[in-house]
C-alpha positions as CSV (number, residue, x, y, z in Angstrom):
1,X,23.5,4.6,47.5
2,X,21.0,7.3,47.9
3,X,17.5,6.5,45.2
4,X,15.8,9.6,44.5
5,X,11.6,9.7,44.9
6,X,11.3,9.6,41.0
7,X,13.4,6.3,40.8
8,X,11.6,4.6,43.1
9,X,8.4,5.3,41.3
10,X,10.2,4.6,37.6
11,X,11.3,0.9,39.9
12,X,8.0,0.5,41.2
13,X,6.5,0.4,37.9
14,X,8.8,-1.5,36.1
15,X,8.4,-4.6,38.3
16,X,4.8,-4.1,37.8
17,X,5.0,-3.7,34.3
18,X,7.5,-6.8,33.9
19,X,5.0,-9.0,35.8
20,X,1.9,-7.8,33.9
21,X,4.3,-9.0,30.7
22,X,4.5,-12.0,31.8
23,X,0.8,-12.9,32.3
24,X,0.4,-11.6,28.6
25,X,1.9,-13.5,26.2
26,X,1.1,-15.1,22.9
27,X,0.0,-19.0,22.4
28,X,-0.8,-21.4,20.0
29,X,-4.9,-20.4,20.6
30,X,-3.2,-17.4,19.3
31,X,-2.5,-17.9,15.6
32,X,-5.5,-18.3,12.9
33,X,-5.4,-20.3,9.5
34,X,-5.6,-17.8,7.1
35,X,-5.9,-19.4,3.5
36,X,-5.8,-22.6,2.4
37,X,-7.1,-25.6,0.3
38,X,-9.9,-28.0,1.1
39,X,-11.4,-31.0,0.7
40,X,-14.4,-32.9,2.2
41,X,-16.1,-35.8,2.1
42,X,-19.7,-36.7,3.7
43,X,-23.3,-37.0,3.2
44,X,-26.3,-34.8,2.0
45,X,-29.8,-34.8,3.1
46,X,-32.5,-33.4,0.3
47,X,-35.9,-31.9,1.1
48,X,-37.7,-31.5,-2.1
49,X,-41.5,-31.9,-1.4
50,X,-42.8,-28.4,-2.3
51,X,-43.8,-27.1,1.1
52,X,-40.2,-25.3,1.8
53,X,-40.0,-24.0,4.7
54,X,-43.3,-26.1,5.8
55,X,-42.0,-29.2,5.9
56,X,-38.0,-27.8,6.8
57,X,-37.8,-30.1,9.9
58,X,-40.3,-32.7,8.6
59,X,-37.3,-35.3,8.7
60,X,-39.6,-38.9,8.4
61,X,-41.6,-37.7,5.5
62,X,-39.4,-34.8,3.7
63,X,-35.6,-35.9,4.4
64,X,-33.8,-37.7,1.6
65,X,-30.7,-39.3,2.1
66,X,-28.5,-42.5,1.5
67,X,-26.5,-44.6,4.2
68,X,-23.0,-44.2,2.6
69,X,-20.7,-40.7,1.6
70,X,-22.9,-39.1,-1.2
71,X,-21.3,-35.7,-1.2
72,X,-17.7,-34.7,-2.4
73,X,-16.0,-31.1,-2.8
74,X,-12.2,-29.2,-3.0
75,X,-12.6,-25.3,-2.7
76,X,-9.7,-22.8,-2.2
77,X,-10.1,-20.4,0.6
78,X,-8.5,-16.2,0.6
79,X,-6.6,-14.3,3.1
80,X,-9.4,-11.6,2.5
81,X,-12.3,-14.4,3.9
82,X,-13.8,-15.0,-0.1
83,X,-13.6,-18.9,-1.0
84,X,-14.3,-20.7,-4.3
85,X,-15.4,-24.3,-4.0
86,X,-16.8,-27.0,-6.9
87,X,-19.3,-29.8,-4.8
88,X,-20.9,-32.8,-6.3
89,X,-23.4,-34.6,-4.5
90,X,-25.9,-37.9,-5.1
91,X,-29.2,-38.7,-3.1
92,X,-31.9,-41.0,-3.8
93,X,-35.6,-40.0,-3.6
94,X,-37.1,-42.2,-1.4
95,X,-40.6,-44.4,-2.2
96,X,-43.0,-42.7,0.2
97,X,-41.1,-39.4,0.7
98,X,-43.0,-36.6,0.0
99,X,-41.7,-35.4,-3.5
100,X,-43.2,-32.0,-5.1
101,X,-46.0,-32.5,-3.0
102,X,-46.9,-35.7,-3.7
103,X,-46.3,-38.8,-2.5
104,X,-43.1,-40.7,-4.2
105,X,-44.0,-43.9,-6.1
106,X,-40.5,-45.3,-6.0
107,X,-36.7,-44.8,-5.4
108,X,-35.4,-41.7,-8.1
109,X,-31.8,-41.1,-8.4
110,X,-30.8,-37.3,-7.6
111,X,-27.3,-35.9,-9.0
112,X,-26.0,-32.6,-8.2
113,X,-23.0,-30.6,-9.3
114,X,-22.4,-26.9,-7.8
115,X,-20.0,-24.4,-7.7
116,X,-20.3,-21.0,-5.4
117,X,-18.2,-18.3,-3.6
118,X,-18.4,-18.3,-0.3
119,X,-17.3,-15.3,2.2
120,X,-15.9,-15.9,6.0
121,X,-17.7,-14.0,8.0
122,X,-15.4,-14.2,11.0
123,X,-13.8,-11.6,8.8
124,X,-16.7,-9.3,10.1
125,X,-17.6,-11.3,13.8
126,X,-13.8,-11.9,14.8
127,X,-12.1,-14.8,14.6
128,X,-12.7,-17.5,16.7
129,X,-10.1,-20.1,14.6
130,X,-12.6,-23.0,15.7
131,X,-15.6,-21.5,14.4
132,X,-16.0,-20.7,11.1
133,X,-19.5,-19.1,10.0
134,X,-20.0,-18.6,6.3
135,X,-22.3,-17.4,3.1
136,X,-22.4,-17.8,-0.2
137,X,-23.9,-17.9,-3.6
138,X,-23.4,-19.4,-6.7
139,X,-24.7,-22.1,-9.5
140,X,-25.2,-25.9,-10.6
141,X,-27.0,-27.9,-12.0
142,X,-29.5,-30.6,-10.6
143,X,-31.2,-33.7,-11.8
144,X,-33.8,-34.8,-9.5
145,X,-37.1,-36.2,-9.7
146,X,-36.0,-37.4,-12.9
147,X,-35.6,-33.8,-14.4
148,X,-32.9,-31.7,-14.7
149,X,-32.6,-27.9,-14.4
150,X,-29.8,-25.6,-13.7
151,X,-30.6,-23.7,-10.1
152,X,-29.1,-20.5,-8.7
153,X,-28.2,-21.5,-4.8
154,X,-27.5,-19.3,-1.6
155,X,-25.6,-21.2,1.3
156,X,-25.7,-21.0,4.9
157,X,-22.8,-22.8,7.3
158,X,-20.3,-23.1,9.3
159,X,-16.8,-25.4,9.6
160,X,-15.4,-26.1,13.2
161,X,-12.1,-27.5,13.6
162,X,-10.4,-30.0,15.7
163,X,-7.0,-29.2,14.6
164,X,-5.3,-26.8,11.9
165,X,-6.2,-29.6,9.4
166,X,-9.3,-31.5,10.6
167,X,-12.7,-30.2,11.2
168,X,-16.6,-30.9,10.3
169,X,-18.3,-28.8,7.7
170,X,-22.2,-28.3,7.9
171,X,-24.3,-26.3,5.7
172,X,-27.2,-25.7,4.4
173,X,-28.4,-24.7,0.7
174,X,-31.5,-23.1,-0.9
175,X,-31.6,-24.2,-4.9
176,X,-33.5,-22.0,-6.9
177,X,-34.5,-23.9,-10.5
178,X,-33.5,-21.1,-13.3
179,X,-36.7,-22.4,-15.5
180,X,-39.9,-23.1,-13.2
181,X,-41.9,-25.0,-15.6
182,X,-41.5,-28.6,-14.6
183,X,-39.1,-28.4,-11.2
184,X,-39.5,-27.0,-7.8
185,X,-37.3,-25.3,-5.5
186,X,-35.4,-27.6,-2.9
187,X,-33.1,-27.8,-0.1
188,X,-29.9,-29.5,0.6
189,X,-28.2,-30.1,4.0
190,X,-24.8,-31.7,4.4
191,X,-22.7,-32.7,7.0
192,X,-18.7,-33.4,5.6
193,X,-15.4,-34.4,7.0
194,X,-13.7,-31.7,6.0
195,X,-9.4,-31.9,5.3
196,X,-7.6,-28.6,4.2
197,X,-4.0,-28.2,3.1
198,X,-1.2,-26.3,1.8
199,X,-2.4,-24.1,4.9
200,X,-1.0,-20.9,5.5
201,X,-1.6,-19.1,9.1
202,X,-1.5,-16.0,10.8
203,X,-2.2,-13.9,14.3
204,X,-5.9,-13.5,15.2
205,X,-7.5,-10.3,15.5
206,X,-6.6,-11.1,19.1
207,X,-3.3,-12.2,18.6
208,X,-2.6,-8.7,16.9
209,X,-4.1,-6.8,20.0
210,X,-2.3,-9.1,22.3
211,X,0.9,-8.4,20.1
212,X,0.5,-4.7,20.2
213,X,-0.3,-4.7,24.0
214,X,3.0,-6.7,24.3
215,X,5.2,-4.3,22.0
216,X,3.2,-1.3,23.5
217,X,4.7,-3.0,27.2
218,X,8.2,-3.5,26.1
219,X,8.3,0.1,24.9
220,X,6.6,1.3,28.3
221,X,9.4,-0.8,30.5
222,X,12.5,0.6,28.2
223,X,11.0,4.1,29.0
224,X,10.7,3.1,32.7
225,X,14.3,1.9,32.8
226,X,15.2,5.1,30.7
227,X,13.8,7.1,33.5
228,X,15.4,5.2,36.3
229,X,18.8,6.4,34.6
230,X,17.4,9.7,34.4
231,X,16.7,10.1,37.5
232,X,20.4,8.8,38.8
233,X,21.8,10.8,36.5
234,X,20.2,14.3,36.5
235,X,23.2,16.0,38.2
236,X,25.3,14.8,35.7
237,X,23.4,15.5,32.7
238,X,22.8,19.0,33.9
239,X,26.2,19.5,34.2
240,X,26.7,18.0,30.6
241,X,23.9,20.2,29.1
242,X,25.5,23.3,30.6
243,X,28.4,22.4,28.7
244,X,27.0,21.4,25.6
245,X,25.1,24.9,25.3
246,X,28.6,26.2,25.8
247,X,30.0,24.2,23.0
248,X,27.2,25.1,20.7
249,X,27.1,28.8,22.0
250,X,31.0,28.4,20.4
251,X,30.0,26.3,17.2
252,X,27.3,28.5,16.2
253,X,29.8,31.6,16.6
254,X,32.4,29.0,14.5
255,X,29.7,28.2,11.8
256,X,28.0,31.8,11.5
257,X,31.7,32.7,11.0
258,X,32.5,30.3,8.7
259,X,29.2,31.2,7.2
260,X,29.8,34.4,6.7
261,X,33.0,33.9,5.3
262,X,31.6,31.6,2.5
263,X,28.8,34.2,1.4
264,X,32.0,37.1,1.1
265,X,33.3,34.3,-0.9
266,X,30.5,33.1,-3.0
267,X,29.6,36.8,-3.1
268,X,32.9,37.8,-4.8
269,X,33.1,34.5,-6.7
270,X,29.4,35.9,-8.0
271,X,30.8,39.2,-8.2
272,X,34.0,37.9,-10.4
273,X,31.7,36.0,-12.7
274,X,29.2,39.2,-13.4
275,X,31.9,41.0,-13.9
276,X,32.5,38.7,-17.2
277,X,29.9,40.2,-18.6
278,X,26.7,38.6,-20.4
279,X,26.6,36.7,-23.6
280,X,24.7,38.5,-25.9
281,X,22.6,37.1,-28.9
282,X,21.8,38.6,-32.5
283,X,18.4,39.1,-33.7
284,X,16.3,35.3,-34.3
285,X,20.1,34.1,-33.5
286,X,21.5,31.4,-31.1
287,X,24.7,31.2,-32.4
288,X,27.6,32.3,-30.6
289,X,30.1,34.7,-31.9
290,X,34.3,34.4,-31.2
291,X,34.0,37.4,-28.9
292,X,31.0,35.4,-27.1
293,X,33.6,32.2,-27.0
294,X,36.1,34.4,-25.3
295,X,34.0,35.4,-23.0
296,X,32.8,31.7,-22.0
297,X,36.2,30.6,-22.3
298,X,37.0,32.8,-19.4
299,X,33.8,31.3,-17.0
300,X,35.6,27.9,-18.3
301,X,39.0,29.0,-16.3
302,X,36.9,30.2,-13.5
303,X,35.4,26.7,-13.1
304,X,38.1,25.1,-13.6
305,X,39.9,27.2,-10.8
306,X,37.1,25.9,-8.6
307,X,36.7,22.8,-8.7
308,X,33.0,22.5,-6.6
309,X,31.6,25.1,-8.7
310,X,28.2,24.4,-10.0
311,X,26.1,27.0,-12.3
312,X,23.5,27.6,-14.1
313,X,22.7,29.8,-17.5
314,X,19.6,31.5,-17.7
315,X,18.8,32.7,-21.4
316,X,16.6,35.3,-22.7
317,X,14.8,36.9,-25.8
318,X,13.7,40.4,-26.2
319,X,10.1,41.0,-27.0
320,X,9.7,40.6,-30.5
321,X,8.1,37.7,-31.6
322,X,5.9,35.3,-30.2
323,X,6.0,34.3,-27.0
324,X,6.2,30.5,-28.2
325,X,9.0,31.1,-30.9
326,X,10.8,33.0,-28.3
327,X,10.8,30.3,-25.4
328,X,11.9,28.0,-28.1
329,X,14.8,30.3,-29.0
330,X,15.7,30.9,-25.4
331,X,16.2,26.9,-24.9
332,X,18.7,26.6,-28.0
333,X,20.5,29.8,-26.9
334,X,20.6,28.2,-23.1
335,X,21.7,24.8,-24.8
336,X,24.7,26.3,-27.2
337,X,26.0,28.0,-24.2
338,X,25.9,25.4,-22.0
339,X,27.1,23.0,-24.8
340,X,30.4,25.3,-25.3
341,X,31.3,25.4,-22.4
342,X,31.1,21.3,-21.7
343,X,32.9,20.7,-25.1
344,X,36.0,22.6,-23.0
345,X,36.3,20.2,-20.6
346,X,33.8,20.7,-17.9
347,X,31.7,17.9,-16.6
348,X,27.6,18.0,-17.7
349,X,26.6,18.1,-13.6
350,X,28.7,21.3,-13.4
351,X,26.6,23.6,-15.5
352,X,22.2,23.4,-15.7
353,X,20.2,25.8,-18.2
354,X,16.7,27.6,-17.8
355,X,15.1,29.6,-20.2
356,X,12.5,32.5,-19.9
357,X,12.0,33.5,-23.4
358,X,11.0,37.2,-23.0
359,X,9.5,37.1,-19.8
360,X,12.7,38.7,-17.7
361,X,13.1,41.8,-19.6
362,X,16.1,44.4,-18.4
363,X,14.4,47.4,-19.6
364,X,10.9,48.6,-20.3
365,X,11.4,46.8,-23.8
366,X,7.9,45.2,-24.1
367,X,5.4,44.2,-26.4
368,X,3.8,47.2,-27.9
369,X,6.8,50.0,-26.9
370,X,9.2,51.4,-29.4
371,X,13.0,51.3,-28.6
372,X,16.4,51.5,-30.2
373,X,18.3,48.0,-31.4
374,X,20.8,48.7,-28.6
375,X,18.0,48.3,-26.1
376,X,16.4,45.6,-27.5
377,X,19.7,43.8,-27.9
378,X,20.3,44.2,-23.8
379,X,17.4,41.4,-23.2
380,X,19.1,39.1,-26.2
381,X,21.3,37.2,-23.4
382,X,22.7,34.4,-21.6
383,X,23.5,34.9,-17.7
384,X,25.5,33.1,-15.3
385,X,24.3,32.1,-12.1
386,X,26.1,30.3,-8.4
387,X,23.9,27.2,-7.8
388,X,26.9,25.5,-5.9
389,X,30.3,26.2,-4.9
């Protein structure tokens, strides 16, 4: 079998593109946890002796802390990166430490309870799914150094994880007292086993590429083999093309036929329905007279002689009156008509209504210009018009 220069090109790169495919695909590494529940349990280190930042890494004489788990919290953690989380901690003040700048006397019992929002700011880095870098804010209330004070606190971390349940959170907090009389700023470190649960995941930001890249390969090899039969087949196709504009050269002769012969018809079926005549109104009247029955009575036969036949009355007003009192009268005459002529048997989708008040005159007829009752009575109608057939 002969293989035409474009086929061997189309072949070439599919084989390239099917091994490409399969160096790309996607792993465990990558899927992210998205949202989820979390607890954690571990220990908290205070630094309260006034100097803040002076005395940040001052761990001998500034560090509190106590050799057991002295800090507990559960927080619930969004798809959008925002987490809400409720942490109670307990330290002890150490005799010798250095407390509000002074030297502590003896051992002081420090309770903390704190709740703050947090945000994930993968959600602006990437996402790593180890490494999870965070910020928050929120409020508590402290007693320590044997006074208690609510504090506003900012938050500064990060979680890594060992496994889609299991990781280590460390953070650090400022805690800003909300009344500075008698209590100084501090800061609180913590170090937590951290568990999470109910854990709902998702593809990574590179996941998603790698996904797209895939999809964006699969469509790239169907076109590849789509041009491989293509180029086998071009012959054959030309062939079928020649003789498909043939058939359509024929169809569209067929359909402008049969096209033309529906417009004589709908024409003459518009033709037969005009030649009915209009229903005409009396003065500030929507009521229909017998001879205006008679008349409708004969559209009814039409319609019923043609079963797909779907029209619509348009109704009108002459000029006087208001333009509001005459839209209103144009809808009842539009209704009564089309109310007739459903009450003989034809089906509510068969017949529509629009009214125009006295905005479609037939004659000069307007505001402000004199004419005879006969004229005026020409614009005082209901017309019949071929939506469908």
């Amino acid at each position: 079998m002969n293989i035409s220069k474009p086929a061997l090109v189309a072949l070439a790169c599919f084989f390239t593109a099917s091994t490409f495919a399969q160096d790309i695909e996607l792993t465990k590494k990558d899927s992210i946890v998205q949202s989820y529940w979390l607890v954690s349990l571990g220990t908290n280190i205070v630094d309260d002796s006034g100097h803040e930042f002076d005395r940040l890494f001052d761990i001998k004489d500034a560090w509190n802390m106590v050799p057991y788990p002295s800090r507990i919290s559960v927080g619930r953690y969004f798809k959008n990166g925002l987490g809400l989380e409720a942490i109670g901690t307990y330290n002890k003040y150490k005799e010798g430490k250095i407390i509000d700048k002074q030297v502590n006397p003896e051992d002081i019992d420090y309770f903390g309870i704190d709740f703050r929002a947090s945000y994930d700011l993968n959600k602006i880095l990437g996402e790593t799914g180890f490494f999870d870098p965070y910020v928050g804010i929120g409020a508590g209330y402290t007693d320590a150094n044997n006074q208690g004070r609510g504090t506003y606190n900012a938050v500064l971390g990060f979680r890594t994880w060992f496994s889609d349940h299991w990781g280590l959170d460390i953070n650090t907090s400022g805690k800003w007292a909300m009344s500075t009389e008698n209590a100084n700023n501090h800061i609180q470190h913590a170090v937590a086993v951290a568990y999470r649960f109910e854990v709902e995941k998702g593809l990574s930001r590179k996941g998603e590429e790698k996904l797209a890249l895939l999809k964006e390969m699969e469509e790239e090899q169907k076109r590849v083999q789509d041009s491989i039969a293509q180029a086998e087949e071009e012959a054959r196709l030309l062939a079928e093309r020649l003789q498909r504009e043939k058939e359509a050269a024929e169809l569209s002769a067929a359909e402008k036929a049969k096209k033309d012969a529906e417009d004589a018809r709908r024409a003459a079926l518009q033709n037969k329905i005009n030649g009915l005549g209009n229903v005409y109104f009396k003065l500030n009247s929507s009521y229909l007279t017998s001879k205006d029955k008679e008349l409708l009575d004969q559209l009814v036969t039409v319609m019923q002689d043609e079963p797909n036949l779907i029209i619509k009355v348009t109704a009108h007003t002459d000029s006087r009156g208001t333009d509001q009192y005459n839209q209103w009268l144009s809808e009842r005459r539009a209704e009564r008509t089309v109310e007739y002529v459903i009450s003989k048997g034809i089906a509510g989708d068969r017949i529509s209504h629009e009214a125009f008040g006295e905005t479609q005159l037939v004659n000069e007829c307007e505001d402000g210009v004199y004419c005879t009752e006969e004229k005026h009575a020409k614009n005082r109608r209901s017309e019949f018009q071929i939506v469908e057939f």
